[in-house]
C-alpha positions in Angstrom: -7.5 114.9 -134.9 -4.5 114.0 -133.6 -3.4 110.3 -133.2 -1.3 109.8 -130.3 -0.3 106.4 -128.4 1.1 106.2 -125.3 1.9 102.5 -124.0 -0.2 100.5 -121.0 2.9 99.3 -119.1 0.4 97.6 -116.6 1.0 94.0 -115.7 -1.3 91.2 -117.2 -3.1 90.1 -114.3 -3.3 86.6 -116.1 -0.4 86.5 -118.8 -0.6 83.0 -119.7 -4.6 83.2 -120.4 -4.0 85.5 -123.2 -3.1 83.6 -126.8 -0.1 82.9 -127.4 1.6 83.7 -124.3 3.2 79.9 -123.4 5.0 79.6 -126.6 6.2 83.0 -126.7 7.9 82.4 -123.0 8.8 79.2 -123.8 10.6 80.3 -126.5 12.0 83.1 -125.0 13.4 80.8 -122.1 14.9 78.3 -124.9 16.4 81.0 -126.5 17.9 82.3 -122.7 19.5 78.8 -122.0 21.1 78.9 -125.4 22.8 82.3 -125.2 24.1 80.4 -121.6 25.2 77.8 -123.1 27.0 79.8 -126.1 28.8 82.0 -123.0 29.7 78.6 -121.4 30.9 77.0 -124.5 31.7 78.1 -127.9 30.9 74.3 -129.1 27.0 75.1 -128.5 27.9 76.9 -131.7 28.1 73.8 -133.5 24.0 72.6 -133.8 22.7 73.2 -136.9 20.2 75.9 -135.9 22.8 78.2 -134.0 25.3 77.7 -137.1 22.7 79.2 -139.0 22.5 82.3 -136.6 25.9 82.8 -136.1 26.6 82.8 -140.0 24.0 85.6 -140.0 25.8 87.7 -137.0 29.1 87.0 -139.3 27.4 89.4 -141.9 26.9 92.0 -139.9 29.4 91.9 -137.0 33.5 91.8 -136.5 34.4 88.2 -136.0 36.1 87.9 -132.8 33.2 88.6 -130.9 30.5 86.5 -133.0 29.8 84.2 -129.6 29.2 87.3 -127.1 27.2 89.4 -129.2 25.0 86.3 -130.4 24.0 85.6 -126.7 23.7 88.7 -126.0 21.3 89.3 -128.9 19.7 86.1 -127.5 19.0 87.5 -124.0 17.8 90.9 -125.8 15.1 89.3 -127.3 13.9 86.6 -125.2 14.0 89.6 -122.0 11.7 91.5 -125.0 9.7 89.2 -125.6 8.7 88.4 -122.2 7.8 92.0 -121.6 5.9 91.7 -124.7 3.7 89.0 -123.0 3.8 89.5 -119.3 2.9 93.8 -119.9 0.0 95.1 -121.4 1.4 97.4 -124.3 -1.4 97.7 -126.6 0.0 97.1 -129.9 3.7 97.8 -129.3 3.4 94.4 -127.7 4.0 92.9 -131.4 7.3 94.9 -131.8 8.5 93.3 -128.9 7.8 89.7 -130.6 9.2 90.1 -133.9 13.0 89.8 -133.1 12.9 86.7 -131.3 10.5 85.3 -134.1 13.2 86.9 -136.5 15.9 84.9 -134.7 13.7 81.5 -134.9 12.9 82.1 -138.4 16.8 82.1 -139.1 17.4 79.0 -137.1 14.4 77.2 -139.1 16.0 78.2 -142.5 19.4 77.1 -141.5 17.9 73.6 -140.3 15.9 73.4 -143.5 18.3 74.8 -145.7 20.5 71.5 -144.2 18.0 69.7 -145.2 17.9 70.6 -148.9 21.5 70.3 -149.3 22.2 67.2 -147.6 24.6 68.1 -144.9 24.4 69.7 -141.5 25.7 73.1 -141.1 29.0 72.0 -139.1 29.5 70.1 -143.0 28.5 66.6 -141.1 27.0 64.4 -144.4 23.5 62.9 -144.1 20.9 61.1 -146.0 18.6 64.5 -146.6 15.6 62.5 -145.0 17.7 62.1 -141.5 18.2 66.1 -141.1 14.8 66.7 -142.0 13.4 64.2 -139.5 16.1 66.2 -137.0 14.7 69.7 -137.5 11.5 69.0 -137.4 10.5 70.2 -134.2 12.4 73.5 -134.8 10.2 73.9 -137.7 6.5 72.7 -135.8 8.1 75.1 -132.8 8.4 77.6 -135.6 4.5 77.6 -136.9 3.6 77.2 -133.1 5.3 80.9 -132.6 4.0 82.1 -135.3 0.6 81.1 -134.6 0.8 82.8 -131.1 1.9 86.3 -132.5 -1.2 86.0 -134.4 -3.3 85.4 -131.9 -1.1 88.8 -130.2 -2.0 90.4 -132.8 -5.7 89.8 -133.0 -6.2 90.3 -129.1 -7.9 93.8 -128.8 -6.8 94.1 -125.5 -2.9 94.2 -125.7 
C-alpha cells in the first residue's frame, strides 16, 4: 500500500465558518500592516514585540538588511497563512500556519521576556507590572492563535 497525498487546492466555499479561520486572517493582516510599517519606517522597529523579532533575524541574517528581510518574512507568512485558511489543503494546511504562529510566539516571548526583566526591549525602564499589563493582549492574541490551529488541526475536512 502506497501512501500518497496530493493537496485539494479548492477554495473554501465558507472560509470563515471553519475554526479558527478569523484569528488566523486577522493575524495574518496584523502581521501585513506591520511589515508596511517596518518598510515605511525603520522606528516601527522599536515596539517591544518587533524588537524581539528583529533580534532573532540578527541571528541568522547579515545586518544591513534586518528591516527588509523582516517584512518580507512578514508578508511570507501572513500571504501563507491566508492560503492556509481560504484553500482546502487537507493537512498541509497546518504547515502553512506554523510560521506565522512561529513569528507570534517570538513576539510574545520578547514582550514577556520584558516583563521578567523589567525593561522594554528598546532598554525603556518600567515597574515589571506596567509591561506586563502592556503585552497582555499580544499574549491573550497568542493563546487565541493557538487555539484556532487546533481547531485546524482537528477539522477532518482541511
Amino acid at each position: 500500500m502506497r501512501l500518497t497525498y496530493i493537496p485539494r487546492l479548492k477554495f473554501d466555499r465558507q472560509p470563515f465558518l471553519r475554526g479558527g479561520s478569523f484569528c488566523i486572517v486577522s493575524v495574518s493582516l496584523m502581521h501585513f500592516v506591520q511589515a508596511i510599517l517596518l518598510f515605511w519606517s525603520h522606528h516601527t522597529g522599536d515596539a517591544t514585540n518587533m524588537l524581539a523579532f528583529l533580534f532573532f533575524i540578527k541571528e541568522i541574517c547579515v545586518d544591513g538588511i534586518i528591516f527588509e528581510i523582516a517584512s518580507f518574512v512578514f508578508i511570507f507568512t501572513s500571504v501563507l497563512a491566508i492560503c492556509g485558511t481560504l484553500l482546502k489543503l487537507g493537512w498541509i494546511r497546518i504547515v502553512t500556519l506554523l510560521p506565522q504562529h512561529f513569528i507570534l510566539t517570538i513576539m510574545t516571548i520578547g514582550g514577556l521576556y520584558a516583563s521578567w526583566i523589567g525593561t522594554y526591549l528598546d532598554g525603556t525602564k518600567m515597574q515589571w507590572e506596567h509591561i506586563l499589563a502592556d503585552q497582555m493582549p499580544l499574549v491573550a492574541l497568542f493563546i487565541v492563535h493557538s487555539s484556532a490551529i487546533l481547531r485546524r488541526v482537528n477539522d477532518p475536512n482541511g
